[in-house]
N, C-alpha and C positions, 0 to 999 in steps of 0.2 A: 504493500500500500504506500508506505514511505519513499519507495523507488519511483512508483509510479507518478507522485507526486511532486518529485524531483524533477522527473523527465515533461512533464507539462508545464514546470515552472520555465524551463531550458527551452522550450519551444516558443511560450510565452514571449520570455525574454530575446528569444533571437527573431518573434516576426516585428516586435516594437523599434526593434535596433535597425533591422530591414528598412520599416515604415517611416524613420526618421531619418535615416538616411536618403532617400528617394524623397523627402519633404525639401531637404536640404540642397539635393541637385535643383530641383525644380528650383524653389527658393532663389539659388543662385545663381542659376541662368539666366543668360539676358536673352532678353524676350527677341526674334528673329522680325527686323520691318520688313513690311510688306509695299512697294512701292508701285504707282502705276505712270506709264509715260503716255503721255497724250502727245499726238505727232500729227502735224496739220501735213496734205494729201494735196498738193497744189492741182493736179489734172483729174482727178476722180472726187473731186467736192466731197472729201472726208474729214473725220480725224479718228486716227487708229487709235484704239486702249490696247497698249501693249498691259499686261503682268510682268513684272519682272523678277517676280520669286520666279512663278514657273514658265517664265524667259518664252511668253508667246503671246500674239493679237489674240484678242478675246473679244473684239468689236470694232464694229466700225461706223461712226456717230455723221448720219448725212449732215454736211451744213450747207453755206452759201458757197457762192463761185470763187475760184480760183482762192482756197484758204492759205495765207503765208504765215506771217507774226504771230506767236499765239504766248500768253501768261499765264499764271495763276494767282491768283489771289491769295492775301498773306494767310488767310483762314482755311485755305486748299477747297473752299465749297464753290468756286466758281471758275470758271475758264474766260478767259477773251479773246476771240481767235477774229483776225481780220479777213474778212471774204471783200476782196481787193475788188472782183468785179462789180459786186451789188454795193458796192461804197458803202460798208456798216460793218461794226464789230459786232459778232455774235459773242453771247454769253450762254456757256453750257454748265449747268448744273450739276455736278460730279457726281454726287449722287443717286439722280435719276439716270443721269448721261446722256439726255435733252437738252436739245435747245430751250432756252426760256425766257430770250428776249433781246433786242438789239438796241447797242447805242449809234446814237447822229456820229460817224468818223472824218464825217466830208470824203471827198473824194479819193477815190484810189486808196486806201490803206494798207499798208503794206509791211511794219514794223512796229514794235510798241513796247511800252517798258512801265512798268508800275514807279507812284513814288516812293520814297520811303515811309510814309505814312499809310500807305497802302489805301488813297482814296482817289486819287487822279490817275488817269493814264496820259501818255504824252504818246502822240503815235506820229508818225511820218505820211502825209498825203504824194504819192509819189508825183504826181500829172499834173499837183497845181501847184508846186514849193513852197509845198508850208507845213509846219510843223500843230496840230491841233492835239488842245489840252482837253480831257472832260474828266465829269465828275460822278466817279462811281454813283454817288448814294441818289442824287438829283438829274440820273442818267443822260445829261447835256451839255453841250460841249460852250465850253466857258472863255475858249480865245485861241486865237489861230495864228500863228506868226513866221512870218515871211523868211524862207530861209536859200538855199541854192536850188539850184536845176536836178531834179530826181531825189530826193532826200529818201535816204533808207536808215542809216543804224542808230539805234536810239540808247543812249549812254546815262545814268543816272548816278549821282555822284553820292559815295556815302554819307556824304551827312542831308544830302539831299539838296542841296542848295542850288547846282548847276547839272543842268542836262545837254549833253554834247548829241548832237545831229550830224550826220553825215551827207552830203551831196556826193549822188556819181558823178553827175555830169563837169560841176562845178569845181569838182577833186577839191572838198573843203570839208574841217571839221569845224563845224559852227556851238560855239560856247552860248546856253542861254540860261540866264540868270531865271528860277524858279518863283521869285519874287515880282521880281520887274516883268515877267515874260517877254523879254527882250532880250536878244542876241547882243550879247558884249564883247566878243571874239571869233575871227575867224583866222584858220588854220591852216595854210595849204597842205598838203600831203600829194602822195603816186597817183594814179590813175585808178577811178573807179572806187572811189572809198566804198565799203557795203558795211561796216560793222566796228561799234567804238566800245571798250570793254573798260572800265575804272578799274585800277589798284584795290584794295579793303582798307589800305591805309588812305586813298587818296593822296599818292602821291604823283603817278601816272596815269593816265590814259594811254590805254593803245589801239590803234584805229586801221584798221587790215584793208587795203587795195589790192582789187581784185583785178587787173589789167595791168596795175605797176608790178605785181609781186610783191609786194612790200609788206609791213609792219609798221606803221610810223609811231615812236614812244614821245607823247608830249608832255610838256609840263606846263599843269592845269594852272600855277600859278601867272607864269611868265608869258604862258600860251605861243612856246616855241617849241619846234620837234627838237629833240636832242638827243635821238639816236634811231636808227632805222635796221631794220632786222629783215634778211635775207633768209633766202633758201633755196638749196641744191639738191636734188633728188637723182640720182646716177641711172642713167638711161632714161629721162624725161628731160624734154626740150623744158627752156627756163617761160614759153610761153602756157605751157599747160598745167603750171603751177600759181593757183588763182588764191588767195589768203580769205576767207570770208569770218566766218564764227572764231569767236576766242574767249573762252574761261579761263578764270588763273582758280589755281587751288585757296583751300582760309590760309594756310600760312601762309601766304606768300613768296612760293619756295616757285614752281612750276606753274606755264602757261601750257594751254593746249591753244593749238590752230588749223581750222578747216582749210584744208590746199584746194576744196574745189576737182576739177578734173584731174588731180593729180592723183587721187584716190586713197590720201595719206593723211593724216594729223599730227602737226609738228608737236614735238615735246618739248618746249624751251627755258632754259632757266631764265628766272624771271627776274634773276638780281644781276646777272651778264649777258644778258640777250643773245646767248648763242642757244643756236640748236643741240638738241642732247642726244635726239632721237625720230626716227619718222615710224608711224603706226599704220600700215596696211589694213587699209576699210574698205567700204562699198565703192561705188563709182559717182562721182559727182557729191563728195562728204561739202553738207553746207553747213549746218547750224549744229551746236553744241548743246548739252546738260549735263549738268550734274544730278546724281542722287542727294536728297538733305543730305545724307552722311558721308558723301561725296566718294566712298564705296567705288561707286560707278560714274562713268560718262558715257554717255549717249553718242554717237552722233546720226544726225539724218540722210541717208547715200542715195539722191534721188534717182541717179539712172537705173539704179539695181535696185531703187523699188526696197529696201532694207533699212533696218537700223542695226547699228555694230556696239556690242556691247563692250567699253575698255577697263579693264581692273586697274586700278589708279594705281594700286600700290607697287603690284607686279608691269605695269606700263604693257598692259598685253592685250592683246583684242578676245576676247573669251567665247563670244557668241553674235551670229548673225539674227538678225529675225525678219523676216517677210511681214510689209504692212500696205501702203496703198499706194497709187499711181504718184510716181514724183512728190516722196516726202520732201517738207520744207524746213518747218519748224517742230521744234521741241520742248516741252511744261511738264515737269514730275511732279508729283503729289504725294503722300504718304496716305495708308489708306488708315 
């Protein structure tokens, strides 16, 4: 009886120790995020909902014509994807993943950038050169301001003060005071500006030409380029290497940049402006993301129809994915 009693004490006690251990994995596990990319579909008037746990499109959201620019909202419950042909920004709903409403964008829209207070949009009218502001909450557009010939890349400064605009045609980066709505600087840069990226420090702007090849690094204070960044791809003419998209990492350490038909994403250190590295993507890599935990970046490869998934840490391409006709733009959200 006293043996038997022993031996159910010993069982007792080893499924408790079991039980608390397996509390304690859990317990200490960090929870796995689950992220989704939403990818605007310039020729098949989509936007793909990729999964990116399980690394595949799971939908495809009809919008307006020709969708380019697309954000998210600081809250992740809403989208703003520019449907350039129907001159209006649609707003999709993340959670239903509907359309649920359009703001006035003026004409041609084609870029766009949240403020830092996350209630304005500042987007790029490409066909009338002007830069229009509106107001999330009061969904109307509050001032329009005259800027170069094709305006596309829309640059927002961290403390929010100054939004840098790009002109193609103009090959200009235009400084506009958030305040004033008024252009205080403009830039010249390479040929075909498409795309201006700030510093996290705000100490640089850097603004990618897509016909020059360039990179032009300005200084937002002085508003002069002060250094310009090349690139060499071995067996690609220097004309098929086109600069558009550009993220830097939070520390400050690494920039990525879209080469366009060159099929590659430069890796460049972002405190010597050299190249470190070229990343082998889809065909025509144009626009960049990050994951919140920057985990991942994105980019869009319009000719091949794909998104390329790059492990940031390892600098490696990990995963293709199939999404819709001539992707453009890219918006991640955490679910």
């Amino acid at each position: 009886m006293q043996a038997e009693l022993i031996r159910r004490r010993g069982i007792r006690r080893r499924s408790l120790l079991l039980l608390a251990s397996s509390a304690l994995a859990l317990g200490g596990a960090s929870p796995s995020l689950a992220y989704t990319a939403y990818v605007t579909n310039e020729r098949d008037n989509t936007v793909s909902v990729v999964d990116l746990d399980k690394m595949q499109t799971v939908k495809a959201i009809s919008v307006g014509q020709r969708p380019r620019g697309i954000v998210i909202g600081p809250d992740g419950k809403f989208l703003y994807v520019c449907a350039g042909d129907d001159d209006i920004v649609q707003i999709i709903d993340t959670k239903s993943q509907e359309v649920v409403g359009d703001l006035p964008s003026g004409p041609d829209p084609e870029l766009l950038a949240l403020s830092k207070t996350g209630d304005l949009l500042y987007l790029s009218n490409e066909n009338d050169a002007l830069v229009t502001i509106i107001d999330l909450k009061e969904r109307k557009a509050l001032a329009q301001i005259p800027v170069g010939v094709e305006p596309e890349g829309m640059g927002v400064s961290p403390d929010g003060k100054v939004v840098v605009n790009t002109s193609e045609t103009t090959n200009m980066a235009h400084f506009i005071d958030t305040d004033k709505r008024e252009v205080v600087a403009n830039v010249l840069v390479d040929s075909r500006p498409r795309y201006a990226e700030w510093k996290s420090d705000g100490s640089e702007v850097w603004v990618s030409a897509e016909v020059g090849g360039t990179v032009s690094v300005i200084d937002p204070v002085k508003h002069v380029v002060t250094s310009k960044i090349t690139f060499s791809v071995p067996g690609l003419r220097s004309e098929a290497i086109q600069p558009v998209g550009i993220r830097f990492t939070k520390d400050g350490k690494l920039a990525f940049v879209a080469l366009g038909p060159a099929n590659r994403v430069a890796v460049v250190n972002a405190q010597t402006h050299e190249v470190e590295k070229y990343l082998l993507v889809g065909q025509r890599v144009w626009q960049l993301a990050f994951t919140p935990d920057q985990k991942y970046l994105i980019s869009t490869n319009g000719v091949s129809n794909d998104i390329s998934v790059i492990d940031v840490a390892n600098l490696k391409v990990i995963k293709s994915i199939q999404v819709g006709s001539f992707p453009w733009g890219v918006a991640i959200s955490p679910e």
